[in-house]
Structure formats: C-alpha cells, structure tokens
N, C-alpha and C positions, 0 to 999 in steps of 0.2 A: 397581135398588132403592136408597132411601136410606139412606146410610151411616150406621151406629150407633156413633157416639163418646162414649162418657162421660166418658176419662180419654185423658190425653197421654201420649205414647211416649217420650219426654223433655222435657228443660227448655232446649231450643235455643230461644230467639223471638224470632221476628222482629216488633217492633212498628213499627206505620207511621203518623205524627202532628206533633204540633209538639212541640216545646220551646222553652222562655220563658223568663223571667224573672216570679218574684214577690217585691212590694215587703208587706212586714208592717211595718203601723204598728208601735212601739217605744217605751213600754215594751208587752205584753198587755194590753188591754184599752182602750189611748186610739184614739178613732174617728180615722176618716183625717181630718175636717177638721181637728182639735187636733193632729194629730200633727208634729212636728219632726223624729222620726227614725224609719228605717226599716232592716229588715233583710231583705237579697236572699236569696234561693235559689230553686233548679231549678224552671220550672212549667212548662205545659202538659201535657195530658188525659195524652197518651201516652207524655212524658217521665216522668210518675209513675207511670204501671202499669211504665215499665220499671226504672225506682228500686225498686219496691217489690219486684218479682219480684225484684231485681239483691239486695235485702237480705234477700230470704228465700231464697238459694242457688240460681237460678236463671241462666239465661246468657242475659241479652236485646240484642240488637241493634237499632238505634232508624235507619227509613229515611225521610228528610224535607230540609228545607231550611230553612239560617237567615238570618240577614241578615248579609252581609259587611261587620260594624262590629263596636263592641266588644263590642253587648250580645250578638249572635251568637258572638262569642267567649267571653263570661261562659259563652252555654250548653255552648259546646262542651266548656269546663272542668269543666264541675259534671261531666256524663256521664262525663269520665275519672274523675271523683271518688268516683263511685259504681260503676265497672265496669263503665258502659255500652257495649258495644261500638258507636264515632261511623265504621267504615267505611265505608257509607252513609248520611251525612250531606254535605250537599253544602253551600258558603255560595253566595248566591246576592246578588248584587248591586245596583245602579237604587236604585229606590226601595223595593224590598222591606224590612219591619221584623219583625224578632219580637215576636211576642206579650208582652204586657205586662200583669202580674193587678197590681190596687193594692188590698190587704184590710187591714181592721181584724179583732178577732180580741172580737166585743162578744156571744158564744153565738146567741139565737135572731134579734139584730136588728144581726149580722152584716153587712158591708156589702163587694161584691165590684165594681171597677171593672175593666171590661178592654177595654183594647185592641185593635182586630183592624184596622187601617186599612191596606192594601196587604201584608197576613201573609205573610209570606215562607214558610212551609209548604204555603200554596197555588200555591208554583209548582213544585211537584212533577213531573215529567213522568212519559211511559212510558218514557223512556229511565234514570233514576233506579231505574224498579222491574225493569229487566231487566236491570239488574249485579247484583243479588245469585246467589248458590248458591244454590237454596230445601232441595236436596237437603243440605244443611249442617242445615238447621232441621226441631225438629220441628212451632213452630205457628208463623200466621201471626195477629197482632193487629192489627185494625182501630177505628177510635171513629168514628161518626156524625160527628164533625165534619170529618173529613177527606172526607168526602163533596161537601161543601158549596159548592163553587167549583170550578171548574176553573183548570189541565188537573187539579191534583189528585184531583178526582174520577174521571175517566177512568184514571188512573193507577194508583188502590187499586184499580178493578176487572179492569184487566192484573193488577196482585199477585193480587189473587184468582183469577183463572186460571191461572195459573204456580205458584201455591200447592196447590192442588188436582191441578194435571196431577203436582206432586212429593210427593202424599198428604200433605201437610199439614194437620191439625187446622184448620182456620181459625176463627177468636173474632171475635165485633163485638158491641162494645158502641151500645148506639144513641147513648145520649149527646145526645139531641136539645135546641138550642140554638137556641130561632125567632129571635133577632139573626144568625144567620149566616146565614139562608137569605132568598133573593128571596120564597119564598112557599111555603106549607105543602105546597103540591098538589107544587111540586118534590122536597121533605123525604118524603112518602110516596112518591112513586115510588121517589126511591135507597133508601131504607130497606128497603122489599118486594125490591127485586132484589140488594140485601147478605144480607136475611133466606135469600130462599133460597139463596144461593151458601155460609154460612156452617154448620157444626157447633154450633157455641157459643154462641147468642144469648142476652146480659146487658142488662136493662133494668128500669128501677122501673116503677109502675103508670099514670104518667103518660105514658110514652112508651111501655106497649105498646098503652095506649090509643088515642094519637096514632096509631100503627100499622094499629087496627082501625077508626079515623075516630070512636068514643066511648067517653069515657072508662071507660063501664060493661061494653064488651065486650073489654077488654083483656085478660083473663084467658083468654078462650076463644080470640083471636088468641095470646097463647102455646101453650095446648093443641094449635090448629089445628097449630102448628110444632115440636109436641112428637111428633104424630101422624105425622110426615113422617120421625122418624129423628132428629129434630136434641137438643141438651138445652139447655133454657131456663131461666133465671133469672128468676125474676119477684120483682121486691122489692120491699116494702110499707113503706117507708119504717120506724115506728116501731114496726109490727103482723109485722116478719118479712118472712120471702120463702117461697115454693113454688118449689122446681124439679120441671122435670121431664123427665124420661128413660125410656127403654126401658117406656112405659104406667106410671111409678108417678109420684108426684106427695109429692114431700118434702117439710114444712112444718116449719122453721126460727122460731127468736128468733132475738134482738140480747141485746149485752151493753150492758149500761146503763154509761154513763158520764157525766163532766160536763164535757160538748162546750165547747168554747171556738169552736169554730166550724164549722158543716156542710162547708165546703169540705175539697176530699179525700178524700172518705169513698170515692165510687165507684170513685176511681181504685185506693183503695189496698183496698175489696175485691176489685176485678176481679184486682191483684195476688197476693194475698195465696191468693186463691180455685185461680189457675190454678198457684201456684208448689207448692200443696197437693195437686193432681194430680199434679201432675208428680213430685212428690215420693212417688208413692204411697196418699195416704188418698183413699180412700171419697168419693162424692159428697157424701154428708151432711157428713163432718168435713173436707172442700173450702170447702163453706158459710160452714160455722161459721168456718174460719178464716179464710176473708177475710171474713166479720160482723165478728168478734175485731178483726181488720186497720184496719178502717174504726172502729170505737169509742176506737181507739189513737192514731186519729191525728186525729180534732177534736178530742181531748182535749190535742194536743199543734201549737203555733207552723208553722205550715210543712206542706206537703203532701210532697212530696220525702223532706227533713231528718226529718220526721214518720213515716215508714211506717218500722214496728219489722223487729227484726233475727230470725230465726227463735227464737235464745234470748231477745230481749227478748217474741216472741211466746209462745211456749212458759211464758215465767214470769206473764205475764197471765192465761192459762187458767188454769193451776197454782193462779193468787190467786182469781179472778174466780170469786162463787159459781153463775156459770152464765148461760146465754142463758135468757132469757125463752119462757112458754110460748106456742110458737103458736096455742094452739088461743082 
C-alpha cells in the first residue's frame, strides 16, 4: 500500500543540491546594468531550503559538490554560518564552477542572471550519496534541478533509494528550470519517476502542469498523486495553494507584502513549510507558515540572509492582518 505521510518524525534533513553564490546589485533597487556594487550571500535552490529550515530551528545537512576555488569556499563559509551541517559536501575540482545568481532587487521587473556553465553540483556521484547515515535523518530533500544532468541525476535517485529503504520521509520540490535541461520530454520523465519515489511533492501550477503535459490539467495530476498516499502542494502563485492529503484538499492565502523581488520565495516556503512540520503544527498551519516564510523574504535583500528566524516568523504572524481568502 502507499505510505500516508503528512508530517515528519523529526527535524533531521538531509537536503541534496547546490549552493552558490549570489551577487545583489547595491544600493536596493539599482538594476544590474547601473550597478557599481554588489552584495554576496548564500544561493543556490537547496542551500536555501537548508538556511531557511537551519533558521527556523531545524538541523539540515546539505549533500552536493562545490568547486575547489574560493567561491566554493565562500560557500562552504556561509553554510558554517548558518549551521549547515557541510559533512557531505565534497569540493570538486577541473573545471567544475559553482553556481553564480546576479540579481537586481527592481519588485515585478526583477532581473535574475545565472550562471550554470560546467556546475560543480552536477558532478555529484553514487558514491557521494552512500557516505551518508540516512538512519541519522528524518527526511530526505530533493529540487528538480538536481535532476537535470548527470552522474547527478543518477545519484539523487540511489539517495532516494537509501532514503526510503531507512523510512525516510522523502520531499521534492519539482523546481522545474527548462535552461537546465536538454529537452522537455527528458524533464517529464525524471520528474514522474521522483513523483512517484517521493511522500512530499511541492510545486506551483506551472510545473504540475508541465508534469501532466497541460497546463490545464495540473491540478488533477496533483490529485492523481494525492490519490496514491503521497501529500501535495499545489501553489497558485498570487491566488494561494491547495494541498492535499489523506482525500482532503486544503485551500490556503498568502500574506501580502511589498516584494522587492520574487526570487526566494519557494525556497524559503519549502523551508519554512517542512521546518513547521517538524516542529509539530498541522498541515494547514505548515502552509501558512511557509506562505508567511516566502512573503518575508521578497520583501527582504537576499534569499539565504532573507529567510526569517522562527521569532522573527512568529512576530510577523503576530502583526500581519492575515492570509488572504482562498476562495
């Protein structure tokens, strides 16, 4: 039978992805061509679900590869910086480069430049993902991009087997990115065969779309994977999200904010969302707080630096007259 996970047995996770380096024009608001100066911190997809989890009391450990140079070593800093557990992180040498994000911070005409040219994340192996204890962890995090290349891609789906053989909760965000992939029909295959190896499936309406091959049937491709046991996030960008789980179907708001810029947002609800489980609340108020999570932080410089601290969480709610009505 399909296993029925709502919530996580603890706050152990293992997330597996890249970390970066992002460059923010400086001062707020100047576009990258005008800009003179810039300010680094922590990026990449899965470095910041593990920041964000790491700042809402959470214990995430990050299994990947950087580039053996400095900016590999900038990353490796920030993740001590933030409590990321870097024992599987490996630097990887050649010509391998970490990811490089270049953002301006200009709200809806926002402008995100990235880098991905020989990504040192992608030379992930299977031998990378069977040093860990999985028996150590309670969940295992995966993002659609780490999909995307090999041996990488081979490699998350060994962790996902190893994952599952040691009951682990397993999460994947789809995260789907058509610059990183050779071609769509490749991007639908990994994605169906993550969908089903996964408990946790997170995605907005255009990637469960992408999932179901149109955009209009994306909703019932979630339902379809909500029917199998698994609990799914469907989010609706401006309009809320529906989860769903164990046959009920939850319909969520957002908390209105004045974004300075979209980027972050998924990382730091995927964050926000699982560190809330773990922590104990309810699916619905899981939701909510990684919604909360994700409003907190386009409103704020930085994706990383950006994902609030459980009491900076907590006193947002506290202010904020509320999520918007789904219906």
């Amino acid at each position: 039978m399909p296993r029925q996970r709502s919530a996580l047995r603890g706050d152990r996770v293992l997330v597996i992805g890249r970390a970066g380096m992002d460059l923010y024009a400086d001062p707020p608001g100047t576009p990258i061509e005008a800009a003179t100066g810039f300010t680094a911190a922590l990026g990449g997809s899965s470095a910041n679900i593990a920041a964000a989890l790491a700042r809402q009391g959470a214990r995430p450990a990050l299994l990947t590869c950087v580039s053996d140079d400095a900016v590999g070593r900038f990353a490796l800093a920030q993740l001590d910086a933030y409590g990321i557990d870097r024992t599987h992180v490996r630097a990887l040498g050649g010509e391998a480069r970490n990811s490089l994000a270049v953002v301006d911070t200009m709200g809806d005409a926002t402008q995100a430049v990235i880098y991905r040219n020989h990504a040192a994340d992608f030379g992930m192996t299977a031998d990378d993902v069977e040093r860990p204890d999985y028996d150590a962890f309670d969940a295992l995090v995966t993002t659609g991009t780490v999909l995307s290349a090999e041996p990488s891609r081979s490699a998350a789906f060994r962790a996902f087997d190893l994952a599952r053989a040691s009951g682990l909760t397993v999460v994947f965000d789809i995260d789907y990115r058509p610059y990183s992939w050779p071609n769509a029909a490749a991007a639908q295959k990994a994605y169906a065969r993550a969908s089903a190896a996964s408990d946790i499936i997170v995605g907005n309406d255009v990637e469960f779309g992408f999932l179901a091959g149109r955009f209009e049937d994306g909703l019932e491709a979630a339902r379809e994977l909500a029917a199998q046991g698994k609990t799914v996030v469907y989010k609706m960008g401006g309009a809320g999200a529906v989860t769903l789980a164990e046959g009920q179907e939850i319909r969520t708001g957002i908390y209105r904010t004045d974004a300075l810029k979209p980027t972050g947002a998924g990382d730091a609800f995927l964050g926000g969302f699982l560190a809330a489980m773990a922590a104990g609340h309810d699916l619905r108020d899981a939701v909510l707080r990684g919604s909360a999570s994700a409003a907190m932080v386009v409103a704020r410089v930085g994706c990383a630096p950006a994902c609030p601290t459980t009491a900076e969480l907590d006193a947002f709610l506290a202010g904020h007259p509320g999520p918007t009505d789904p219906d």
